[in-house]
Backbone bond lengths (Angstrom), bond angles and torsions (degrees), N, CA, C in turn:
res aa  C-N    CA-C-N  psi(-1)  N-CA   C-N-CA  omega(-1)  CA-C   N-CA-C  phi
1 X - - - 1.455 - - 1.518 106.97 -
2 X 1.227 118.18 111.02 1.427 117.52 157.18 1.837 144.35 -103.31
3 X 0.859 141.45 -175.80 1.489 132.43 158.05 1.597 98.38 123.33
4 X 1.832 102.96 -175.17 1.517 90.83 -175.61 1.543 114.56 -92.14
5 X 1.546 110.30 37.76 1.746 92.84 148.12 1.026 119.65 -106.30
6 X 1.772 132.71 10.89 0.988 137.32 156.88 1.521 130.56 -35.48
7 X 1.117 136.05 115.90 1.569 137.81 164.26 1.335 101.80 -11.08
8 X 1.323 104.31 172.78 1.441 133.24 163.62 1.631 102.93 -102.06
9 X 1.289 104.04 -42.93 1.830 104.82 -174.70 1.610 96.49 160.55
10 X 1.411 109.11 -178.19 1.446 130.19 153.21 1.692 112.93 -81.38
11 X 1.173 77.75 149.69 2.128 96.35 -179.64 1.375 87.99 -103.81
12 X 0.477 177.68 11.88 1.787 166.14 94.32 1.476 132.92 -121.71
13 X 1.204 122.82 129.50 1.579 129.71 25.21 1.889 97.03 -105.08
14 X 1.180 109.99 165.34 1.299 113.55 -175.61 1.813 125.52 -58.37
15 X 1.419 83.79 -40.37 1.790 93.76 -179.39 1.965 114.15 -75.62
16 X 1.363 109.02 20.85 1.788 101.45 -176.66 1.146 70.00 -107.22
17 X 1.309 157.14 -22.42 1.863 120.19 176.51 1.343 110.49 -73.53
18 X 0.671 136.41 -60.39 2.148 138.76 168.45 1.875 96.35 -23.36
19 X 1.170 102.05 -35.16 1.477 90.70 -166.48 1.936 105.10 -112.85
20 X 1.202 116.07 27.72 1.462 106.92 -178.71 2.154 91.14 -170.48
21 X 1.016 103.20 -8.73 1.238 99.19 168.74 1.527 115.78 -114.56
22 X 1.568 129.00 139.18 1.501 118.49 172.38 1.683 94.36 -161.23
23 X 1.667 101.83 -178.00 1.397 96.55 -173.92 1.894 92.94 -120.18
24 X 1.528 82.98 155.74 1.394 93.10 174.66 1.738 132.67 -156.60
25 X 1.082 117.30 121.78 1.421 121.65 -143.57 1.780 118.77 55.49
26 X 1.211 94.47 42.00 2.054 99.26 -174.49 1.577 107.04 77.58
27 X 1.494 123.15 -14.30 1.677 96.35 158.84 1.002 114.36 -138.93
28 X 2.025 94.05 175.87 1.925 94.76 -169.11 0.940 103.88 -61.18
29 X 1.769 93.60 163.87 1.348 126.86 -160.65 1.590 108.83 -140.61
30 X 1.244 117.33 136.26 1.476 107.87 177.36 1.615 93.69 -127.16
31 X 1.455 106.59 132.69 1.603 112.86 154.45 1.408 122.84 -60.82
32 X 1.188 112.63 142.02 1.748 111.31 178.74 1.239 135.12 -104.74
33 X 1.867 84.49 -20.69 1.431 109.31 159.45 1.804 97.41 94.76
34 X 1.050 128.17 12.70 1.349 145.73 165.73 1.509 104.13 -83.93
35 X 1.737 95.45 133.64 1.619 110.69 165.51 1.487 123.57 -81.68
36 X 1.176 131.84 95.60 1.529 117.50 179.78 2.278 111.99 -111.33
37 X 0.950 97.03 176.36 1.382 103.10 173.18 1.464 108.73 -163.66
38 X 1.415 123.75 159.78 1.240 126.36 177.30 1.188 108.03 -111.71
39 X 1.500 104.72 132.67 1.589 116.32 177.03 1.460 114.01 -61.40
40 X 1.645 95.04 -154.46 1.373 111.81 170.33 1.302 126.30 -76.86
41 X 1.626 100.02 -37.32 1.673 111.36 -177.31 1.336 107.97 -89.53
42 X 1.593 124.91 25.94 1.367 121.09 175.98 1.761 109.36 78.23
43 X 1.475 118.44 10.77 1.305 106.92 -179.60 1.369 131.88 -119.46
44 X 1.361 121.27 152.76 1.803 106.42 -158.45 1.310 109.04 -88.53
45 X 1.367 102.16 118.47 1.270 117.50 178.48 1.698 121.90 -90.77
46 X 1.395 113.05 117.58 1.797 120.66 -164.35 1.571 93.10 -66.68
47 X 1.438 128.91 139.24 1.559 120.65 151.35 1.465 90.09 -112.26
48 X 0.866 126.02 -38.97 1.798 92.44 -151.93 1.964 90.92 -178.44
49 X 1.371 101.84 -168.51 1.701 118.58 141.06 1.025 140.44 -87.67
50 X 1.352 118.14 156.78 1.696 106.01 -177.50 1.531 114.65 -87.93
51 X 1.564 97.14 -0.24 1.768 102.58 -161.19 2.315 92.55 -96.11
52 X 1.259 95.83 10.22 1.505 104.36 173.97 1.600 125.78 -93.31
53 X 1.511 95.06 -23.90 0.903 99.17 148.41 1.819 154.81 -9.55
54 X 1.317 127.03 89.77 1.273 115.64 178.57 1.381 143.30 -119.92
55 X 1.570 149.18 -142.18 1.328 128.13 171.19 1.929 79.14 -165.36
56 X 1.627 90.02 132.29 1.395 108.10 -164.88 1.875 97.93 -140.49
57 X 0.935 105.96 99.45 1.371 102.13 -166.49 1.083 114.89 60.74
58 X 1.079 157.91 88.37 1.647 161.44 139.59 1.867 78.76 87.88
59 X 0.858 144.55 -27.58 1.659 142.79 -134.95 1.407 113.74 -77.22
60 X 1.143 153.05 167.17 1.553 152.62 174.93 1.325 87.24 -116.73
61 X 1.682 128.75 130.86 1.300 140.60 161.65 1.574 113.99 -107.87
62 X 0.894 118.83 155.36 1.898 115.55 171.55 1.912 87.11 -131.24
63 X 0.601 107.25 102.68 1.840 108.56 173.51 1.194 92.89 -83.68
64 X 1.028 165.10 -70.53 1.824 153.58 153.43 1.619 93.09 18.82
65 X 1.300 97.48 -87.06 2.000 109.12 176.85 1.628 112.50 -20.78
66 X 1.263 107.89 -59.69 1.752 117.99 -167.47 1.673 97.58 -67.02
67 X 1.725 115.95 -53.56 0.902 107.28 -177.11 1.979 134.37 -55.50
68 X 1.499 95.50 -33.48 1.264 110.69 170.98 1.267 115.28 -62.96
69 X 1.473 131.66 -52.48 1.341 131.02 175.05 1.621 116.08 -58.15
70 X 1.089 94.26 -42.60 1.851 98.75 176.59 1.298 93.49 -53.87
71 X 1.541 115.68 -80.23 2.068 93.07 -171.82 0.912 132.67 -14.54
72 X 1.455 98.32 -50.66 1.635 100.63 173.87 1.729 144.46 -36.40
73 X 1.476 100.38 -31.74 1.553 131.96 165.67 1.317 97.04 -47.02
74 X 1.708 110.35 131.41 1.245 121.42 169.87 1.711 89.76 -73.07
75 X 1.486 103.55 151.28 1.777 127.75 173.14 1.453 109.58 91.06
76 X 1.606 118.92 -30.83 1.567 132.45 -148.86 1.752 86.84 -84.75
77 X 1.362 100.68 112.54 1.609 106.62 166.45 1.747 117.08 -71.32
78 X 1.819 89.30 -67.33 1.550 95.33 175.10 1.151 124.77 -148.91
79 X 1.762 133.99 128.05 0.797 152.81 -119.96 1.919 127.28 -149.00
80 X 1.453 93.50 104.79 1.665 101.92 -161.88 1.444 115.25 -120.72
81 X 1.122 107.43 115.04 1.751 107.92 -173.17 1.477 107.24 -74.95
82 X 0.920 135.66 158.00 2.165 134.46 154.58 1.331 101.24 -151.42
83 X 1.449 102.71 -176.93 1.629 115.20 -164.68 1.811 77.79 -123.25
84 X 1.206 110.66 131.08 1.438 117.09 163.52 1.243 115.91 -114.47
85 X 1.787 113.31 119.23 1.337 114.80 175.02 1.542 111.71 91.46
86 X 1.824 125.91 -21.14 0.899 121.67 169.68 1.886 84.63 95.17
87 X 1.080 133.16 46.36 1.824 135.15 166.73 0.942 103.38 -168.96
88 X 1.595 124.32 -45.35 1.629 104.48 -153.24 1.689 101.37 -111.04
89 X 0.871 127.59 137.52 1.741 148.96 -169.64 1.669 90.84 -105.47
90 X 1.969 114.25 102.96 1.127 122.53 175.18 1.609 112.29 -118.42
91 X 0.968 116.43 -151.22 1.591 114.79 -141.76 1.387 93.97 -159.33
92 X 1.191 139.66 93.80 1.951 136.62 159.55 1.268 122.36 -95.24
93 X 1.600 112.67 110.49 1.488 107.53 -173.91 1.447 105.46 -142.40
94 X 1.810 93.30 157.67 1.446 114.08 158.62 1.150 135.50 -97.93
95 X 1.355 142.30 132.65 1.472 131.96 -177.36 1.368 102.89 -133.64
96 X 1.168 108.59 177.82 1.520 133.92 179.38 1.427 118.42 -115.69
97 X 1.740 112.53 -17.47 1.420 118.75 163.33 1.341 97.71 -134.24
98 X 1.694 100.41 -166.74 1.549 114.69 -164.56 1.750 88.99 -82.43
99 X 1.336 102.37 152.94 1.626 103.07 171.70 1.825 108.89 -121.89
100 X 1.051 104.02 122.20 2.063 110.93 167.19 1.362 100.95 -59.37
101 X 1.717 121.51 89.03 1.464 116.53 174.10 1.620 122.94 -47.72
102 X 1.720 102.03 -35.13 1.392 98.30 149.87 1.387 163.58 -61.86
103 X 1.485 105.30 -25.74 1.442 134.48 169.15 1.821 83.94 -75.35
104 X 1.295 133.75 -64.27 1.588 120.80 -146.05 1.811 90.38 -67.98
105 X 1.463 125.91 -29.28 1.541 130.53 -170.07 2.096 86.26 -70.28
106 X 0.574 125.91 -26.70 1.824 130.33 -175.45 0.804 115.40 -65.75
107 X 1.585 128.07 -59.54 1.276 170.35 -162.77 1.463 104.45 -64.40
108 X 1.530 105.61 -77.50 1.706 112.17 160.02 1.543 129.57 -40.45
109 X 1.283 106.80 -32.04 1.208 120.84 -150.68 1.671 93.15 -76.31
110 X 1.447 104.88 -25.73 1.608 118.37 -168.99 1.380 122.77 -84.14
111 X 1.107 120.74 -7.74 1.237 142.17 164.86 1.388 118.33 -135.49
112 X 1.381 135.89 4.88 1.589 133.71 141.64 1.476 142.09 -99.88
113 X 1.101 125.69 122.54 1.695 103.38 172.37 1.713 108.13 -47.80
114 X 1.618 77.21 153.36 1.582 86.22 -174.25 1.374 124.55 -88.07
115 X 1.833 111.94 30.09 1.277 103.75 165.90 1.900 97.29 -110.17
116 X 1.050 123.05 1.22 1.380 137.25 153.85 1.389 114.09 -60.19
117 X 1.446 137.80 -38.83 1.218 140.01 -162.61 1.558 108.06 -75.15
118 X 1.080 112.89 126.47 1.599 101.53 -164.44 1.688 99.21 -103.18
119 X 1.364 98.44 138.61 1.324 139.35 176.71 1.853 112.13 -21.77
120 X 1.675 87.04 -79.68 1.601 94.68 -174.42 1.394 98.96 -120.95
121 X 1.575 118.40 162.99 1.544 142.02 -171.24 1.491 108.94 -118.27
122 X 1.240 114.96 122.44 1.350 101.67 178.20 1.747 105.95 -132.10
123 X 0.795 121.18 109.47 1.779 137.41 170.15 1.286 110.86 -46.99
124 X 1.522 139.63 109.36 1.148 111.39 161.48 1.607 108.47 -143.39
125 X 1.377 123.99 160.42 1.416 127.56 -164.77 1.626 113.22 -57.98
126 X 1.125 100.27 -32.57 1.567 107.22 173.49 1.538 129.54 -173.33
127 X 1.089 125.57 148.02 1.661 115.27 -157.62 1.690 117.89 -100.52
128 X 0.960 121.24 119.90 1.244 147.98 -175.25 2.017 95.84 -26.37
129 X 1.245 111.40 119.25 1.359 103.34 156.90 1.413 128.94 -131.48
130 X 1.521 132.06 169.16 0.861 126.60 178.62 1.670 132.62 -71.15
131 X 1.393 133.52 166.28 1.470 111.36 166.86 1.321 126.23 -30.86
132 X 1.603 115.48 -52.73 1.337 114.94 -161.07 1.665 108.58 -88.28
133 X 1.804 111.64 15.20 1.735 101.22 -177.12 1.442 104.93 97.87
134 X 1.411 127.23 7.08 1.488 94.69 -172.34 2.404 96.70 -109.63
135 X 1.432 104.86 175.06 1.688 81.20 161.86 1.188 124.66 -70.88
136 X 1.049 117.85 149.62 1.834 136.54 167.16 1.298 110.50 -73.76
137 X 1.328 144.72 77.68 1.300 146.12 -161.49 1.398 97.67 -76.13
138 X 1.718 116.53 -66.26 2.077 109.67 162.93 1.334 121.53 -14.58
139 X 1.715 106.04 -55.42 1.572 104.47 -174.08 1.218 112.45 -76.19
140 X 1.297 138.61 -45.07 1.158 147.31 125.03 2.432 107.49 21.38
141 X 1.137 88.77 -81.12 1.629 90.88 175.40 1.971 120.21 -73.27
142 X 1.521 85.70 -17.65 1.740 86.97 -170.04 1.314 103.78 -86.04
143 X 1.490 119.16 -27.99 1.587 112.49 -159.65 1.946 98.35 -113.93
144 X 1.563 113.72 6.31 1.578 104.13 166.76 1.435 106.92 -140.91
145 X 1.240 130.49 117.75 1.105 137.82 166.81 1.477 115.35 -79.34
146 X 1.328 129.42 115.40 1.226 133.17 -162.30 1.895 102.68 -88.89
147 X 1.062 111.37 -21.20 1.463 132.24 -151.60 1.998 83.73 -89.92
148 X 1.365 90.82 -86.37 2.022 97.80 179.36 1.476 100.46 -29.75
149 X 1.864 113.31 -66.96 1.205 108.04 -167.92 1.575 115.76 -82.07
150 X 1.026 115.13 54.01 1.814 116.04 139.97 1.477 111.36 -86.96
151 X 1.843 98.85 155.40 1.625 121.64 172.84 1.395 89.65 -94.14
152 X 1.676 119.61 115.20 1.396 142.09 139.63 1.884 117.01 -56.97
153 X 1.272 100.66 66.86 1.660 85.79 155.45 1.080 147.68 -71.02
154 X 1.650 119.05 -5.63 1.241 119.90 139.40 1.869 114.69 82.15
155 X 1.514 91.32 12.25 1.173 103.50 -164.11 1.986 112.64 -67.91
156 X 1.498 113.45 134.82 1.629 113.54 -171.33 1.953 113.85 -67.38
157 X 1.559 103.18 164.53 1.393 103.61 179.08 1.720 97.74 -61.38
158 X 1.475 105.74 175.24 1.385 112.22 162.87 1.341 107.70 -125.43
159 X 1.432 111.24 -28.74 1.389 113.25 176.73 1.306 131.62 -139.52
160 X 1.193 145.14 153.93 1.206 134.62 -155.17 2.009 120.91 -59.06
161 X 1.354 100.41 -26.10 1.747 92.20 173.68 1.574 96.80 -69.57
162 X 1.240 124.59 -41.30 1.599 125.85 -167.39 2.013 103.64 -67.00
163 X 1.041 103.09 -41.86 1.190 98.96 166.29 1.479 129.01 -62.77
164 X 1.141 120.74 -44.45 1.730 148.71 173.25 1.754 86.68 -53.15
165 X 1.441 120.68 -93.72 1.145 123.22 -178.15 1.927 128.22 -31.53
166 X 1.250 92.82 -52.11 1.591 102.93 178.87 1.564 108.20 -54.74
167 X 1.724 107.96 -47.31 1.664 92.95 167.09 0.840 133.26 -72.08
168 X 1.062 135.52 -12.90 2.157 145.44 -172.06 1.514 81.69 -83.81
169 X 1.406 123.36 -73.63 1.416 117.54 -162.82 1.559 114.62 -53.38
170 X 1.296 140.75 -14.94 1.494 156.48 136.20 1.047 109.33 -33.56
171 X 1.280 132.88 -40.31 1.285 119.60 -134.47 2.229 94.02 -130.79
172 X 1.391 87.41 -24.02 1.481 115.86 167.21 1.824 104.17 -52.30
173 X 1.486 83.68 -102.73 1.530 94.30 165.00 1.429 138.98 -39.63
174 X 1.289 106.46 -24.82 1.353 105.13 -172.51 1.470 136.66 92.65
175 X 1.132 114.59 10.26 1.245 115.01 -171.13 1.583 99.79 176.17
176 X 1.834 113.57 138.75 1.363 130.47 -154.50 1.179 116.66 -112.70
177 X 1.533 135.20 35.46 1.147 132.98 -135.77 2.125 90.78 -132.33
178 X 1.151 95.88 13.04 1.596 111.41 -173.79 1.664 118.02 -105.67
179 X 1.121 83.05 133.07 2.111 72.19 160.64 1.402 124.88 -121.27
180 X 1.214 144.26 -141.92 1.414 152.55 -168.22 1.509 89.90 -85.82
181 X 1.200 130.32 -61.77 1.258 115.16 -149.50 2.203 113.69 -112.24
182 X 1.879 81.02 33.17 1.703 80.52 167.30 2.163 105.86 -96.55
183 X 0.936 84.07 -179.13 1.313 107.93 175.42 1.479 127.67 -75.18
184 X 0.962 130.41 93.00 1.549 128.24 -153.05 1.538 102.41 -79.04
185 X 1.269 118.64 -28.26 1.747 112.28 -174.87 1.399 95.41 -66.56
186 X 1.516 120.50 -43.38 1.287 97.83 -165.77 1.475 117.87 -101.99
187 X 0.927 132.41 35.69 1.457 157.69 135.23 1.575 105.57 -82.59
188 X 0.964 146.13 -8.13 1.560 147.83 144.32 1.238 116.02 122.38
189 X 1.098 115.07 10.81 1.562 122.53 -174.74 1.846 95.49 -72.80
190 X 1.561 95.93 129.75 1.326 115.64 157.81 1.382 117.01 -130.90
191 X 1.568 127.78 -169.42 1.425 134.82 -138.87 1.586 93.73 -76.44
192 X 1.454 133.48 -31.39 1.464 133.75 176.42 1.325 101.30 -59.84
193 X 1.484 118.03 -74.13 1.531 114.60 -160.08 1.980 99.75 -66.32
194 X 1.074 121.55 -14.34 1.460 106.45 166.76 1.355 125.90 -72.43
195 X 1.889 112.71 -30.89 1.246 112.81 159.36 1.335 125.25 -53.32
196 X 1.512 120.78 -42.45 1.417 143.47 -153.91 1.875 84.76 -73.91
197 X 1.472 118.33 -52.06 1.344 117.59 -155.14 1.638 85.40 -59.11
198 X 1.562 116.99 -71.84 1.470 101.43 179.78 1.238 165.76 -59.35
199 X 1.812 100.39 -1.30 1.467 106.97 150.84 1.215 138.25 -96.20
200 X 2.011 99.19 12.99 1.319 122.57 175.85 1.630 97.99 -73.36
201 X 1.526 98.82 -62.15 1.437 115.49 -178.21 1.777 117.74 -30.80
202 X 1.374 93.63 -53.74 1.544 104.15 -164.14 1.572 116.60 -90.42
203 X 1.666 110.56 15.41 0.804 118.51 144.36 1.785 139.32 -80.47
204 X 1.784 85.78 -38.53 1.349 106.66 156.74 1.452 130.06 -47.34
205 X 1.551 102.91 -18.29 1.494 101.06 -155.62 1.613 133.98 115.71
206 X 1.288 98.30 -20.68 1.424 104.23 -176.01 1.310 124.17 -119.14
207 X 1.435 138.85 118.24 1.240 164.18 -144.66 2.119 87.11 -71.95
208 X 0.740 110.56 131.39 1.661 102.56 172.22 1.908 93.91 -156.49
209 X 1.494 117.71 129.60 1.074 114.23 143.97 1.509 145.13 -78.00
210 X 1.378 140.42 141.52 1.156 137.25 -170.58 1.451 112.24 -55.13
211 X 1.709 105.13 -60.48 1.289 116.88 -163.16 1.624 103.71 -73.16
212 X 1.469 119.71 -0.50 1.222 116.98 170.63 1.696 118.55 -73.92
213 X 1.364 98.15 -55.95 1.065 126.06 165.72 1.777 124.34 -34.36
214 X 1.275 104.38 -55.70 1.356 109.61 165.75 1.654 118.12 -70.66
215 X 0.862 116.75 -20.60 1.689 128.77 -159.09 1.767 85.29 -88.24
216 X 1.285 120.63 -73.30 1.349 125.86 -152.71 1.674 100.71 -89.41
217 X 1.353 133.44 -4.05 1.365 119.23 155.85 1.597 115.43 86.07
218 X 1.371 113.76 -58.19 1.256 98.31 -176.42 1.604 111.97 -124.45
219 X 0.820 122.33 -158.58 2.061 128.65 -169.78 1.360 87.92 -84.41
220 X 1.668 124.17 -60.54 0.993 116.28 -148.39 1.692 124.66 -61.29
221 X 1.480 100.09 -39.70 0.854 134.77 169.33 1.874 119.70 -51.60
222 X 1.209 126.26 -39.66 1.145 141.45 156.71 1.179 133.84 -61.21
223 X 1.333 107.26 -44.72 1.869 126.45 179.81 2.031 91.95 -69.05
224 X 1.536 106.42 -39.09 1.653 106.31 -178.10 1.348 105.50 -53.23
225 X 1.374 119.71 -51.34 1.593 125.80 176.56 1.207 120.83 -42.22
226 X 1.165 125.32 86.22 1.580 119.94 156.85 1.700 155.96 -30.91
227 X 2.220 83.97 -35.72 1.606 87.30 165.72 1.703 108.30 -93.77
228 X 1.376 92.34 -18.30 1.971 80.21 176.13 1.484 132.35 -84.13
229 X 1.267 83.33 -11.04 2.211 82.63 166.32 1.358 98.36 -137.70
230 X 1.149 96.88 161.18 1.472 107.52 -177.97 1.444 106.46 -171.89
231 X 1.958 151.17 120.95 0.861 155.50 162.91 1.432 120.47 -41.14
232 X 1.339 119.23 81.61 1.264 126.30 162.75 1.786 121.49 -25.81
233 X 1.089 95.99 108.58 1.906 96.05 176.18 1.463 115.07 -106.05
């Protein structure tokens, strides 16, 4: 924002003007701390804040971004990305109809990199805010556990890598209450226990990549992959 209703500055401490004051086209200028970009048709398009900002594995996130595209979802009223736990990249929303968490994971997927695509979806009647109206992102992680609240289908191996794998990842994680085709982030697997799964594996015998592993989420899903496993001869 510039012009002459611009500030003069802050009265204390000296160094927040260097960082929220600048000039632009010859006048002051104050940052607002808003994300914008210009489209195609020359017009400024709002994403988000910059203070939304996050770091997800070495990664730069704009959750503004995720959140904006999610609106986009036919039914999706309102729509809040967070980092839960410091691993898992989830999804808090309102709708007005039922939503295919999978179709909306599709959807994203089409306009985000897929370390943007967040993990787990969580539905809820309405989103936690603060005194002054804004969301409660804290309450947000304290009052939904994305991890507890997964659907365990529990589904069996079919074939022997799925079997091989399903037990290491048991035995990984810690706990057996999973099958081939749950979700491993949100069962707690992060970038260690994905290493751990694959030098379990490749002891077994079987070629498995990490970054596969993390990318595609579950066993089942991996064993489908062709360049990421493959039976060592």
């Amino acid at each position: 924002i510039c012009g002459e209703g611009v500030g003069r500055g802050y009265l204390h401490p000296p160094d927040k003007d260097a960082e929220k004051f600048t000039t632009f086209m010859g006048l002051r200028a104050y940052r607002t701390g808003d994300l914008c970009r210009w489209n195609g048709q020359g017009e400024l398009e709002y994403l988000g804040r910059i203070d939304s900002l996050v770091k997800l594995r070495g990664l730069r996130i704009e959750l503004g971004e995720i959140e904006n595209q999610a609106s986009q979802f036919d039914g999706i009223c309102q729509a809040i990305a967070n980092v839960y736990d410091g691993q898992l990249l989830c999804l808090y929303y309102t709708a007005d109809s039922d939503i295919d968490e999978g179709t909306l994971k599709e959807f994203l997927a089409q306009s985000l990199p897929d370390y943007m695509v967040p993990a787990a979806y969580i539905h809820l009647d309405e989103l936690p805010l603060t005194p002054n109206g804004k969301i409660d992102r804290r309450r947000l992680n304290e009052q939904n556990n994305p991890i507890q609240s997964a659907d365990m289908q529990q589904v069996s191996p079919c074939n022997k890598i799925e079997e091989t794998l399903l037990e290491i990842a048991h035995d990984v994680l810690g706990r057996e209450d999973f099958g081939v085709t749950d979700n491993l982030k949100l069962l707690g697997m992060n970038s260690i226990h994905a290493m751990r799964i694959a030098i379990r594996a490749q002891q077994k015998g079987y070629a498995i990549r990490v970054a596969e592993l993390i990318k595609y989420q579950t066993i089942r899903q991996v064993d489908a992959d062709g360049i990421s496993m493959s039976r060592w001869l």
